[in-house]
C-alpha positions in Angstrom: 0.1 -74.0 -122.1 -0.8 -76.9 -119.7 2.8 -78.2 -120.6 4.8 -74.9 -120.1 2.7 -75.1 -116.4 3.7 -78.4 -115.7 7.6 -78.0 -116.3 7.4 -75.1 -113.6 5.8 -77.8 -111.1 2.0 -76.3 -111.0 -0.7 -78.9 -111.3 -2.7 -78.8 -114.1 -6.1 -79.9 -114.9 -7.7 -79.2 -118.5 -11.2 -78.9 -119.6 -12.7 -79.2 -123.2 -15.0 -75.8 -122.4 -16.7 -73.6 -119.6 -19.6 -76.0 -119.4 -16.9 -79.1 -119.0 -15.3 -77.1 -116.2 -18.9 -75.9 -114.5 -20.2 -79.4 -114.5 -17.4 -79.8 -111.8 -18.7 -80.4 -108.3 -16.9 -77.2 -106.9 -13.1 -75.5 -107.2 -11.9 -75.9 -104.0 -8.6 -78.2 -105.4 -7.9 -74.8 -107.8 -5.5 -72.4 -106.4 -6.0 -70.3 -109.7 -8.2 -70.8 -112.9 -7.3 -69.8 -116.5 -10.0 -68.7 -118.6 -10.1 -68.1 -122.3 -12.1 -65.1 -123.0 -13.5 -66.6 -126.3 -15.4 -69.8 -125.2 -18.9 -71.5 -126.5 -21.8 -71.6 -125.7 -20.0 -69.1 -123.0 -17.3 -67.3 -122.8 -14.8 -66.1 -120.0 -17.2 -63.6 -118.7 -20.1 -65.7 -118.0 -18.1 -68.2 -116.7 -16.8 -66.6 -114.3 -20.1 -64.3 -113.4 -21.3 -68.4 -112.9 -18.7 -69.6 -110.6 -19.0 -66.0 -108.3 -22.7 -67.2 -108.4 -22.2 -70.5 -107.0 -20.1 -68.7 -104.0 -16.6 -70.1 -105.7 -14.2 -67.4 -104.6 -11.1 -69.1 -106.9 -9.1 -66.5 -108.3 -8.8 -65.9 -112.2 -6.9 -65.0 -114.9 -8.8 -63.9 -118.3 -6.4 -65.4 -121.6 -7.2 -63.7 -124.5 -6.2 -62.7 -128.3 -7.7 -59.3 -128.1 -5.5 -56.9 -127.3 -8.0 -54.4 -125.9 -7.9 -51.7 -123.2 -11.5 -52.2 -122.7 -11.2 -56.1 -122.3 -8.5 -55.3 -119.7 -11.3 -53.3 -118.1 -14.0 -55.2 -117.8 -12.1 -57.9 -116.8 -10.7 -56.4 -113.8 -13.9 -55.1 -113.1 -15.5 -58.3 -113.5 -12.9 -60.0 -111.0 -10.4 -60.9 -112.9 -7.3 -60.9 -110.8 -5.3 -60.3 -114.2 -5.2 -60.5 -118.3 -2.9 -62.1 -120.3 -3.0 -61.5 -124.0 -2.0 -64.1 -126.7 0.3 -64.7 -128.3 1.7 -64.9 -124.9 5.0 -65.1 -123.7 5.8 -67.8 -120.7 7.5 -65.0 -118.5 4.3 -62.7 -118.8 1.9 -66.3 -117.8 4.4 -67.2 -114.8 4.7 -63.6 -113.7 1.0 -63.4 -113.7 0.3 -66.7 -111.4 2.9 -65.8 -108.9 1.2 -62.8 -108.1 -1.9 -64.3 -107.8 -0.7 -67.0 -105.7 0.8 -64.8 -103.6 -2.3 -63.0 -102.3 
């Protein structure tokens, strides 16, 4: 993924895990943060509920491999500014961050 990213000219920075990411001193470089919704010891959900804690405001997109209305759900309703379900296709991922960027 971070390669597709990079040969459309986005900046990327990867983490090992949710707990790599949060040990980061804030978000403010992100324009957009990728989450997979199936993480240890957390997963998307509480990372996210974590970074709205600390007052980040970045916005999100939840990456996951199940293809659930109720995923879609709670995800929106968590914050999530959009889902993307694996395996995905690199149309459906750029589509997704161009209209998050755009707000």
């Amino acid at each position: 993924m971070s390669l597709l990213l990079r040969s459309k000219g986005y900046g990327v920075s990867v983490f090992d895990s949710g707990l790599a990411f949060l040990n980061r001193a804030d978000t403010k470089g992100f324009d957009c943060v990728l989450i997979d919704f199936k993480m240890s010891p957390h997963d998307g959900f509480d990372l996210l509920r974590e970074l709205r804690a600390r007052g980040e405001t970045v916005p999100a997109i939840m990456i996951t491999g199940w293809d659930s209305k109720d995923i879609f759900e709670l995800a929106t309703q968590e914050g999530f500014a959009d889902v993307i379900y694996k395996p995905m296709l690199d149309d459906k991922l750029a589509e997704a961050l161009e209209l998050v960027l755009a707000h």
